[in-house]
Structure formats: structure tokens, C-alpha cells
C-alpha atoms as one frame of an Amber mdcrd trajectory, in Angstrom:
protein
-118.793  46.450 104.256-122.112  47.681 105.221-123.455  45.524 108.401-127.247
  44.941 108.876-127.321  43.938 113.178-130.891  42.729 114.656-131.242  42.570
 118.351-134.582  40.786 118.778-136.006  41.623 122.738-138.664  40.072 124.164
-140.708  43.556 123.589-138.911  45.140 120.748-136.587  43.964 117.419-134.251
  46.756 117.041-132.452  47.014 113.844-129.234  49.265 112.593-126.956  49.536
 109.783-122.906  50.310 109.994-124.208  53.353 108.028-126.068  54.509 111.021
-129.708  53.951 110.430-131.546  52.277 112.971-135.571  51.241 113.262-137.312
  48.969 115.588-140.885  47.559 115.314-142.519  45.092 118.046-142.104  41.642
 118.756-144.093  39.696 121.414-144.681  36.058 122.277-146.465  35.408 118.791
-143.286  36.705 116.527-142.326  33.829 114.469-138.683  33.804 112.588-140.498
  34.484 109.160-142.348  37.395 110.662-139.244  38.984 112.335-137.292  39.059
 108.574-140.231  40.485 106.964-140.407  43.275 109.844-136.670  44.092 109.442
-137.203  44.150 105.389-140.086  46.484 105.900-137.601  48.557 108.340-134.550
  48.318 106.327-136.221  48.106 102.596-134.074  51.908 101.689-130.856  50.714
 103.227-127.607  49.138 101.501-126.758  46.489 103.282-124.171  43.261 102.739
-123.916  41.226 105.937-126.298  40.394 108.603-125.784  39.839 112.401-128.759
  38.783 114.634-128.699  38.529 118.702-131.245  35.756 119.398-132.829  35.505
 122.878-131.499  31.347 123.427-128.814  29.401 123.145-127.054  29.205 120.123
-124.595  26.638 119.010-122.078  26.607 115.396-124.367  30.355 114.122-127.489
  28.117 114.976-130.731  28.491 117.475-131.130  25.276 119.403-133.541  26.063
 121.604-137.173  27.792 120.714-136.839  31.309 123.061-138.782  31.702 125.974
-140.135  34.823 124.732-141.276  34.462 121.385-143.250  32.252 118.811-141.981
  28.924 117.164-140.114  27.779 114.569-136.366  29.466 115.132-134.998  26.393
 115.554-134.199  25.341 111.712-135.132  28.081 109.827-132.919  29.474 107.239
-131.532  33.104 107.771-129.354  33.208 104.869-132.059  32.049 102.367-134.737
  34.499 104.088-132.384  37.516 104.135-130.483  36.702 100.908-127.035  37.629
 102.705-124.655  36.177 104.473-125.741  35.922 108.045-123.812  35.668 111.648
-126.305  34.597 114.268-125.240  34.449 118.234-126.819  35.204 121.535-128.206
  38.515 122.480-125.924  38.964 125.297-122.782  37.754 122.994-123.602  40.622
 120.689-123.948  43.448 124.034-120.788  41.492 125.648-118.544  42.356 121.953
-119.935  45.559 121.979-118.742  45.900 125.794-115.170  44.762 125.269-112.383
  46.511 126.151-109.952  43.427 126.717-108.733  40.743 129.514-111.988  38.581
 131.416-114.559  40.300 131.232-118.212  38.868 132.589-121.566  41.043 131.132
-124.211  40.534 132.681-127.640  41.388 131.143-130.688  42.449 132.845-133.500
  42.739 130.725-136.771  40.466 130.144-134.548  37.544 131.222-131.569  37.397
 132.274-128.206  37.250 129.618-124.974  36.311 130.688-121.551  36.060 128.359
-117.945  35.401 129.144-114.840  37.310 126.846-111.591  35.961 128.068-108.938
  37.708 125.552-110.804  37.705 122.707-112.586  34.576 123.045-116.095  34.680
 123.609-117.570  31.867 125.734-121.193  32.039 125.871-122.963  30.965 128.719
-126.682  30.116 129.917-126.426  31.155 133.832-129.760  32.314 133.618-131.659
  28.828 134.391-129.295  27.611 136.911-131.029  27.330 140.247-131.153  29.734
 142.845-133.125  29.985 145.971-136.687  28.499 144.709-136.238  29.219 141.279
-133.357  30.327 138.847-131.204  33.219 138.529-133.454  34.384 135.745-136.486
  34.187 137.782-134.405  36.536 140.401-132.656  39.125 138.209-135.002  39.497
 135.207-138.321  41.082 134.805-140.043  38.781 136.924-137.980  39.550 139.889
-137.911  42.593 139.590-141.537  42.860 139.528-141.908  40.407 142.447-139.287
  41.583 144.975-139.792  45.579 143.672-137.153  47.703 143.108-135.173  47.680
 146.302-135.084  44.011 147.193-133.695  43.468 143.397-131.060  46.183 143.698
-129.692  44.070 146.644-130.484  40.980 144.953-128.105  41.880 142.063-125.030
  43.096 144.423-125.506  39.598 146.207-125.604  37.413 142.770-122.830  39.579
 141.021-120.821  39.229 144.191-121.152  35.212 143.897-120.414  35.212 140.423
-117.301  37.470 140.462-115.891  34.911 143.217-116.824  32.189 141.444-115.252
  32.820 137.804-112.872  35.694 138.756-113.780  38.403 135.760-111.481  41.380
 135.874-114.156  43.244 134.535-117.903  42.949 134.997-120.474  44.803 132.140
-123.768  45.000 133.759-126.478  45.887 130.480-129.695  45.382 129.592-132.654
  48.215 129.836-133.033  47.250 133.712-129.215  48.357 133.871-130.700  51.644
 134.608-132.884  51.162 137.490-129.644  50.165 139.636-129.229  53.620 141.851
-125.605  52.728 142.259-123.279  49.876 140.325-122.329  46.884 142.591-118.338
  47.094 143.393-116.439  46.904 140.189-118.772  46.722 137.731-119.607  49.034
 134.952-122.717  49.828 133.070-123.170  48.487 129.487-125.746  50.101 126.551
-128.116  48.275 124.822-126.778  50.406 122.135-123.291  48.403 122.317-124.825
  45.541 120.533-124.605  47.410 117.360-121.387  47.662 117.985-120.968  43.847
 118.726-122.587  42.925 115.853-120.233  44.884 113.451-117.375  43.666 115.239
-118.742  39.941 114.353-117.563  40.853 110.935-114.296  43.486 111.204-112.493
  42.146 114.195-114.092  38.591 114.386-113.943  37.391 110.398-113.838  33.851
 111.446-116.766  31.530 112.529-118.427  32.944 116.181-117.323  29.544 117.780
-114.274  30.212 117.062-113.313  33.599 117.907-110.102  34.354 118.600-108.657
  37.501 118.095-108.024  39.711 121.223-109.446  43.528 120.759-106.435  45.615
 122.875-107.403  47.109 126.060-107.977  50.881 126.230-106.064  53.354 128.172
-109.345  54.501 128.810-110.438  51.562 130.641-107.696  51.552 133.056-108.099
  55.338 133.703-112.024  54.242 134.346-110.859  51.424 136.666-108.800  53.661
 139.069-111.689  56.137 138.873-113.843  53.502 140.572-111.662  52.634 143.205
């Protein structure tokens, strides 16, 4: 089975095949649904393809946007993958896609810190997607904190310590075993906050093949656990 995956950014719509092809082309606050599937045909028009998984910047509910993303133009909400793509299509979060992609077993929290802020839950296979990123926080929201915004206001060094501080109240509060922090803004940490681990943007390839080999059922109801690596435990005594 040859898997199309689609991570659509706030900046970018980044597109790969199981076969190992990969293209992006922009996407902006104007990009409409029916503009992003002709930009991934125009991408993709040479490749074999039979599925299709797509990371979408908002909540998602049953393989269905239901919210319009902060990020982007209108009209998600409704539209008709499978008819525009002609396949069978697997939609989720962006940060469920990078969180799959990140699993090595047990809780696991990812964290991602991008344009906004994504957040995702794997608790033995089970993916529970979550929407930390608007919950309040000081004057504003997590999101306003962590993402691109924050980052911007607060510069580099106030968000470094920023992110320690919110990971640390997170960790206590839901008790991961393993924290995933991803997103491009992964990488202007100096140092990880205590046991965490960086993620890839490239692992949501990864998650989105694993939609269809290790998840075959519907995304809401995911269920089967991927086995923890030995490498992961060697990686986990290496941080301590």
C-alpha cells in the first residue's frame, strides 16, 4: 500500500509518499481546502499513490474538521476529501500525525511548537487528542505563550524558560512517562527541559503511514499498542 501523507503548516503543505517522494508548496491564511488538493495533485501528479492521510491544523472529530483553522482560509469544515482526492482518506490533527510518528510505547505527551501550539496524548496505543493550546494562561493562552507569537514577544530566552515552566506543569498534571517536544521551534530550545525528547517534523510521515499499517481501524478508535523499543529505554537512562 502506497500512502500519500499531507501535513498542512501554517507556512508550508508538505507532502510525501511511503515510496519516499516528498514536495511542499506554500500555504498562507488565504489557502482554501480546494486549493490545498489541487497543490498536492500538482506536487504528487507522477506518484502512485492508494491512501491518503492529512494532519489538519484544528480539531478534528470521527476523520472530520470541526473547526475552520486559525491559520488558513475557509471552507474545511464540510468539504469532501475523499471525493476531491478520489482515495480513501484518513484525516486527524497535525500534532496526532507528529505524536504516531513519535511513538515508542507507554504515555507519552508531544508537545508541538510551531505556528501554534499542538498538543497530543498516546496512552498504549490509544491516541487521545487534545486542544491545550487555547486553555488560559497568564493573560492569554498557552498558545499565545509557546507558539510563534510568544516566541516573538518574550524573544528567545524568556520562551526557553517559558517552555521548561509549562512542560513542568503539564508533566505534573497528566503524568506522561515520556514527553516528545516537535515542531520547527523544537530547535531553537538550547537544551531539552528534564525528560523530554526532541521530535521531527519529519515523524509525521511516519505517523501518517502508521494511520494505515499499525492503526487499520477508524482514528477514534485506535487501539493497538506499537511495542516499546529497547532503544528507548537505553535513551531514557542516557538522559538521566
Amino acid at each position: 500500500m502506497n500512502v500519500l501523507v499531507i501535513d498542512i503548516g501554517g507556512t508550508k503543505v508538505k507532502v510525501r509518499s511511503s515510496a519516499k517522494k516528498n514536495g511542499s508548496f506554500p500555504s498562507g491564511s488565504h489557502l482554501s481546502p480546494r486549493q490545498m488538493v489541487l497543490g498536492v495533485k500538482k506536487v504528487a501528479r507522477d506518484w502512485e499513490y492508494d491512501v491518503v492521510s492529512i494532519g489538519y491544523p484544528a480539531p478534528v472529530r470521527r476523520g472530520q474538521p470541526i473547526l475552520e483553522p486559525h491559520n488558513l482560509g475557509k471552507g474545511w469544515v464540510g468539504f469532501d476529501f475523499e471525493a476531491a482526492f478520489k482515495r480513501p482518506v484518513k484525516l486527524v490533527n497535525d500534532a496526532v500525525l507528529q505524536a504516531l510518528g513519535s511513538y515508542n510505547g507507554g504515555k507519552m505527551l508531544f508537545l508541538g511548537l510551531g505556528t501554534g501550539l499542538g498538543s497530543c496524548m498516546v496512552v498504549d496505543g490509544t491516541v487521545v487528542p487534545m486542544e491545550l493550546a487555547h486553555l488560559p494562561y497568564k493573560k492569554g493562552t498557552y498558545e499565545d505563550c509557546l507558539g510563534i507569537r510568544g516566541l516573538k514577544k518574550l524573544g528567545r530566552k524568556k520562551w526557553r524558560k517559558k517552555v521548561a515552566e509549562i512542560v513542568g506543569v503539564l508533566s505534573a498534571a497528566l503524568e506522561p512517562e515520556d514527553i516528545v517536544l516537535g515542531g520547527g521551534n523544537v530547535h531553537q530550545l538550547d537544551r531539552l527541559p528534564t525528560g523530554c525528547r526532541a521530535g521531527d517534523n519529519a515523524n509525521a510521515f511516519t505517523g501518517g503511514v502508521r494511520l494505515w499499517k499499525d492503526y487499520p481501524t477508524n482514528p477514534g478508535q485506535l487501539g493497538k499498542a506499537i511495542p516499546r523499543r529497547k532503544s528507548d529505554a537505553r535513551s531514557k537512562r542516557k538522559r538521566r
